[in-house]
N, C-alpha and C positions, 0 to 999 in steps of 0.2 A: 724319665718322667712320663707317664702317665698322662694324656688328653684331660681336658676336666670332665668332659663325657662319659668319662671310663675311668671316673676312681673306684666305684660303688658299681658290681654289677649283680642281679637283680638274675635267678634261675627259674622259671612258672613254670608250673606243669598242672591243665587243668582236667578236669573228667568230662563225659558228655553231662547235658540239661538232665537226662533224665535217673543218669545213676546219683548225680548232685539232689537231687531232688528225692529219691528215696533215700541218701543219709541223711537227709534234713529230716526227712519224715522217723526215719528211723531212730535216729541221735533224740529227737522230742519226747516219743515213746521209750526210752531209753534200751532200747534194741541194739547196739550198737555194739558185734562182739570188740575189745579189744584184741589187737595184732601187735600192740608193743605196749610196755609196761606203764608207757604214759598216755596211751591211748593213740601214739601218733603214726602216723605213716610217712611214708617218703618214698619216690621215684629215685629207680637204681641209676637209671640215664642221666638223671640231673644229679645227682647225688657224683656220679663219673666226672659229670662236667665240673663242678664244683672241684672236687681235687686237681683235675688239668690246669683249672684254673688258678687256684689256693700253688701249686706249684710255680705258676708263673710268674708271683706276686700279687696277686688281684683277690681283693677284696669281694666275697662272698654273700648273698643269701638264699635261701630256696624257699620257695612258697610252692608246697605240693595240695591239691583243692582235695584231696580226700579229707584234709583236718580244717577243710570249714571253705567256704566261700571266697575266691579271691578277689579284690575288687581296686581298681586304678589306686584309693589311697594305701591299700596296705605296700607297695610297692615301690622300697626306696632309692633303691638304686637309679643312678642316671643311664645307665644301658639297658636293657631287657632283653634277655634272652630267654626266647621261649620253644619248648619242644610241644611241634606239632604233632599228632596222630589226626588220620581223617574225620576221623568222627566227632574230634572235637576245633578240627579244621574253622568253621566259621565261627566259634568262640574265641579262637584265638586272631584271628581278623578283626572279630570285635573290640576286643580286649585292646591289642596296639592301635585301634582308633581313637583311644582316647587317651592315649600315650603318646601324644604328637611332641613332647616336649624333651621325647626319650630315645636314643638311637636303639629301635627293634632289630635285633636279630634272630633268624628264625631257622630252625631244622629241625631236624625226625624225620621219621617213615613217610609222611604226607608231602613233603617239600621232596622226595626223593622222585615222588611221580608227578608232581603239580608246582614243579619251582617257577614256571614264568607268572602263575597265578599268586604263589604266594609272595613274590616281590613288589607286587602291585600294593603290597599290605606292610613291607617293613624296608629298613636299608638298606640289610643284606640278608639274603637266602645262603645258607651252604649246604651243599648237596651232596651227603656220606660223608664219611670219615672228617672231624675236624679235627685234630690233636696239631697236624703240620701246619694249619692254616690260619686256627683264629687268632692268634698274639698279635698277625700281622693286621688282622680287622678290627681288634680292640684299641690296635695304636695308631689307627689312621694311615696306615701304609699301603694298606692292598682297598682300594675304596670300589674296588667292583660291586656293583647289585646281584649279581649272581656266582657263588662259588664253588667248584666243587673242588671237592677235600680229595686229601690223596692217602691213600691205603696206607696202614701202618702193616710193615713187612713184618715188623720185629715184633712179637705181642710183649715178649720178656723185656723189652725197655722201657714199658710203662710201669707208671707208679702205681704203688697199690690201694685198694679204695680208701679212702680215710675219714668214718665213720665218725672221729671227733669232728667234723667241721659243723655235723649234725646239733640242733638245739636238744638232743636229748638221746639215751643210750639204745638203742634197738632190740628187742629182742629175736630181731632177725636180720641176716644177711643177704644177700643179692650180688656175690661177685659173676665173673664172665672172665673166662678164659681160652673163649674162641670167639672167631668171629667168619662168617659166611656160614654152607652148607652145601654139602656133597650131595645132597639129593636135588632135584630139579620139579618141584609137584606144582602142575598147572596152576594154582591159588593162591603158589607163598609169591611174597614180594621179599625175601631175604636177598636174592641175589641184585636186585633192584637198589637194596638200601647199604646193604656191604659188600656189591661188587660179585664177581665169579669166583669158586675157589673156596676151600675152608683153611683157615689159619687157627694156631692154636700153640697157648705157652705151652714152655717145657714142664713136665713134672715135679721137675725143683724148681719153677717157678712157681706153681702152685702149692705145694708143697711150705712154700718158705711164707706164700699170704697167710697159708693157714696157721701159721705157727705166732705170727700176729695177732692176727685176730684172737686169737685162745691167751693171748698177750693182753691183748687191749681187754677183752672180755674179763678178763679175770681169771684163766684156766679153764675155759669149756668155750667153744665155739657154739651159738645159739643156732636157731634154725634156719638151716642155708637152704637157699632156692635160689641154683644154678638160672642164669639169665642166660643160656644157651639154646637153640633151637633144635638141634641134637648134640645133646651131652656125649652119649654113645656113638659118636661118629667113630671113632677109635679105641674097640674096645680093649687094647694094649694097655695104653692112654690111661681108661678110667682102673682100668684091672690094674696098674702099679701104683696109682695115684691112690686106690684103696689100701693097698697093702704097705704103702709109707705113710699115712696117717696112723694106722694101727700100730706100724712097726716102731713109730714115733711114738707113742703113747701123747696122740693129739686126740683130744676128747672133744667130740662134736655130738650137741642136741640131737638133732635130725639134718637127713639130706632129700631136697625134694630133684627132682629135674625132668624134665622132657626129652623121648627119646622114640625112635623106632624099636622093633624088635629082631634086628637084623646081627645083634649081638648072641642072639641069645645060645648057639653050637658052642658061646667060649664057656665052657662049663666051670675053668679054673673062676675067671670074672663069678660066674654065679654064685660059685658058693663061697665067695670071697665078701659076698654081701650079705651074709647070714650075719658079720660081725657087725654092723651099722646099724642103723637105724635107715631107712630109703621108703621113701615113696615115688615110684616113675609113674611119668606122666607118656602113657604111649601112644604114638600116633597113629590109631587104625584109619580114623576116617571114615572109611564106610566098609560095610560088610553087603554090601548088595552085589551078590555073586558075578553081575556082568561088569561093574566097576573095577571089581578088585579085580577080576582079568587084566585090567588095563594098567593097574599100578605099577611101578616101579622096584617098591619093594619087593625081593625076592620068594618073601614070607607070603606075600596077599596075592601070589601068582595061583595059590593051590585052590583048588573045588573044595577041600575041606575045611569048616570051621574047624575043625579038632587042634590041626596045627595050632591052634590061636591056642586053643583052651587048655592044650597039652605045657604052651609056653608058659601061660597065667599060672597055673598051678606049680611048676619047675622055681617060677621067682616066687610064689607065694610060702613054696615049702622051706625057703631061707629066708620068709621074715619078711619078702618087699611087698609093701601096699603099692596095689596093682591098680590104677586111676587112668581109666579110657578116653581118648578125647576122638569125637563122632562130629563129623558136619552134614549136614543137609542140604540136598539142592542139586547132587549130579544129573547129569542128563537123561541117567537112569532112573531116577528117583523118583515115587508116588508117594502118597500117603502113609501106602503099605510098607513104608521102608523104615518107616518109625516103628512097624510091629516089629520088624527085623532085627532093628539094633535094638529095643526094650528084653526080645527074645535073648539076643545075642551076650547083650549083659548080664539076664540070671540064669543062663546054663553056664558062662564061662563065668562065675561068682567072682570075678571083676569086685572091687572092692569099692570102689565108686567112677562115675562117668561124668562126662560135661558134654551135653550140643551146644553147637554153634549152626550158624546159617551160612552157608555158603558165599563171601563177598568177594565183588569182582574189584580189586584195588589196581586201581590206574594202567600200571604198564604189565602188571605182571601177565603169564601168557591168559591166562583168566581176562580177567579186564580185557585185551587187545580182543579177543575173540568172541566175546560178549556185544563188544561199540562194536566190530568187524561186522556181527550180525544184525546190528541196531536191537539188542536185546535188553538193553540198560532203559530202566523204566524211571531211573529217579537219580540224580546228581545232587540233592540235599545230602551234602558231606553229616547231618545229623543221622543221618539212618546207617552209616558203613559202619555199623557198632556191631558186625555177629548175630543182631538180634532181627533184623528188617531184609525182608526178600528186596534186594532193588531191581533184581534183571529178571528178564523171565525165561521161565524154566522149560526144558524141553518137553518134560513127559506131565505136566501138569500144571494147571495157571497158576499166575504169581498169589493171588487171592486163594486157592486153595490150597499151598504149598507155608502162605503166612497162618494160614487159621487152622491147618493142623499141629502148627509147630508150638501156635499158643497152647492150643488144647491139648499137643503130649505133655508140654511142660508142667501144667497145672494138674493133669492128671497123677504126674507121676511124685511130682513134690506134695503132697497132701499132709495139711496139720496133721492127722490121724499118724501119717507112718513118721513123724518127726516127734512125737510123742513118744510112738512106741520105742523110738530110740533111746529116748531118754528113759522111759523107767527100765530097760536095758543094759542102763550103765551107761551107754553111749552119749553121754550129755553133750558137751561139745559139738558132738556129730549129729545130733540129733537135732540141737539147737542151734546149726547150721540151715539145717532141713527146711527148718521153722521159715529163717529168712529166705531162701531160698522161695520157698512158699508166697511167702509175700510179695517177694522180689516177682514174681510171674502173673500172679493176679493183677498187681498193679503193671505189669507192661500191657495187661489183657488188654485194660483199658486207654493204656496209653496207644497202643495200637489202632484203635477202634477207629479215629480218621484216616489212617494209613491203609486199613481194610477198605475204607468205605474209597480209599483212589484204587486203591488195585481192583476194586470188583467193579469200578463206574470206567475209570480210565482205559488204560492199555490195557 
């Protein structure tokens, strides 16, 4: 039997103030691309928890704030458990303040660097991994304020995602079938949140979700985007994992994922993905020639761009959309580093790119050596979004380093070239731009008191 506290438990996953605030604005103007057939969205992390759960016996529901506002009464369950990220850190302290009548529990990436803080705010904190731990906190047996979960050894012994518990059919997936990362990059907080180490199912364990899902789906698996931090940590791994879907005549939409380029000498893997559909998402990070000295990757060690651009073209010639991901803010970094990677993007015809700003999260070696130097300029968990300079930067002030980042962004998304997409044929992509577009002018402004601390303040 079940506590009465914990008939009904209750999954929230909320977004920051300000991307809530442009789908309201957006949803109004009816701007709002759809991502599933009913317009709806859901978090893969709760969506995980929900099946752990739903396995254990417990009653289920999810409340993801991309499909609208959460607020105390939509929220019926008598447990709450909510997944933290930093940035929406003090919304969710908010939120369980007025949940006093609800046992909060609370995890994510933010509780991984901030649990003595975030227990001040709910019952229990768990800290990584809960699959071993929580049945014993739902049933009143392990009543610690503070837990940390213990590594799941086995990945192939967990259940697989289960998509029906959803209030509606997805037209995309989000499985995960690793968990940590073999690289060590001063910024990530991976090894912070899942420990040292990368683990990862067997091939016929993946293998065997997929053959579900194209089950459940109806015969075609829809558009997968791997929740992995490098897909291609073992390109064995993803090279057999290819060629048994194919050999299976397992039919899959699209495959998106994130990865380095440290695979790319397996040429059998390469041209193994001319048979797919693939979009990678690759981790250059920065191309400013003294940084990438310093990286890890074997690839970013060389003086030449070419290597880069010789790789893009190699996966491009088999069909994969080649999708850059750049941050800003190394030690090296000016102004002029934003002509670098704009440059760097249309010789290496890169198919499309995403900046981020470089944030310093908690313990990662970033964070530690940021507060080491007293160089953190702002602990409002609202700004750790990617989008807001918090610390300051070596080769350039934080005010100068934030209003160039606006001004590439808006220069480069322009209604003009999001047009030109669309009469191109490129609708979608084009009409992406658009938002895109929007989405930066409106930070323009939302930034504008955060300029006026960084140019007045530190």
């Amino acid at each position: 039997m079940l506590p009465q506290r914990s008939k009904k438990i209750s999954i929230v996953g909320l977004i920051t103030p300000f991307y809530l605030g442009m789908l309201k604005k957006m949803r109004r103007a009816g701007k709002v691309v759809k991502m599933t057939g009913s317009g709806k969205e859901y978090f893969a992390t709760n969506l995980w928890l929900a099946t752990v759960l739903n396995q254990m016996g417990y009653e289920v529901e999810q409340l993801c704030e991309i499909n609208g506002e959460v607020r105390p009464e939509h929220i019926t369950g008598d447990t709450v458990m909510i997944n933290v990220y930093t940035a929406t850190a003090n919304k969710c302290y908010a939120l369980a303040a007025q949940l006093k009548d609800r046992k909060i529990i609370m995890g994510g990436p933010h509780i991984a660097h901030y649990y003595e803080e975030a227990s001040r705010h709910a019952d229990h904190v768990v800290v990584g991994e809960l699959e071993n731990v929580i049945d014993a906190v739902l049933k009143g047996t392990d009543k610690r304020k503070i837990i940390f979960g213990e590594q799941v050894k086995d990945l192939n012994s967990l259940p697989f995602m289960n998509y029906g518990l959803l209030d509606f059919k997805p037209d995309f997936v989000r499985p995960f079938f690793s968990r940590g990362c073999n690289h060590h990059c001063s910024f990530c907080d991976i090894p912070t949140i899942w420990g040292e180490g990368w683990r990862t199912s067997s091939v016929d364990r993946m293998v065997g979700e997929f053959k579900s899902m194209a089950e459940y789906f109806g015969g075609e698996v829809p558009r997968v985007d791997f929740m992995e931090p490098n897909w291609i940590a073992s390109s064995k791994r993803i090279r057999e994992f290819l060629q048994r879907t194919r050999a299976e005549g397992i039919k899959i939409k699209h495959m998106g994922a994130d990865c380095t380029l440290n695979f790319i000498n397996d040429d059998e893997l390469v041209k193994e993905m001319k048979h797919h559909k693939i979009t990678l998402g690759i981790g250059f990070e920065t191309i400013n020639p003294v940084t990438r000295l310093q990286k890890e990757n074997h690839l970013s060690k060389t003086k030449e761009t070419e290597v880069y651009f010789d790789a893009i073209k190699k996966l491009q010639d088999q069909g994969v959309w080649v999708h850059g991901f750049f941050s800003y803010g190394y030690e090296e970094d000016t102004p002029h580093s934003l002509e670098l990677i704009e440059d760097f993007v249309h010789k290496s015809k890169m198919n499309s790119f995403a900046l981020s700003i470089l944030t310093p999260f908690g313990v990662s070696p970033l964070g530690q050596k940021m507060r080491a130097e007293e160089r953190i300029l702002s602990e409002n968990w609202d700004f750790y979004d990617y989008l807001h300079f918090v610390y300051q930067p070596k080769s350039m002030t934080a005010y100068e380093a934030q209003k160039s980042f606006n001004a590439f962004m808006i220069k480069y998304y322009t209604p003009l070239k999001g047009a030109g997409k669309m009469v191109q044929g490129r609708v979608r992509e084009g009409f992406k731009h658009l938002i895109m577009s929007a989405f930066f002018n409106k930070l323009q402004k939302h930034t504008e008191p955060y300029l006026e601390f960084l140019k007045n303040g530190k």
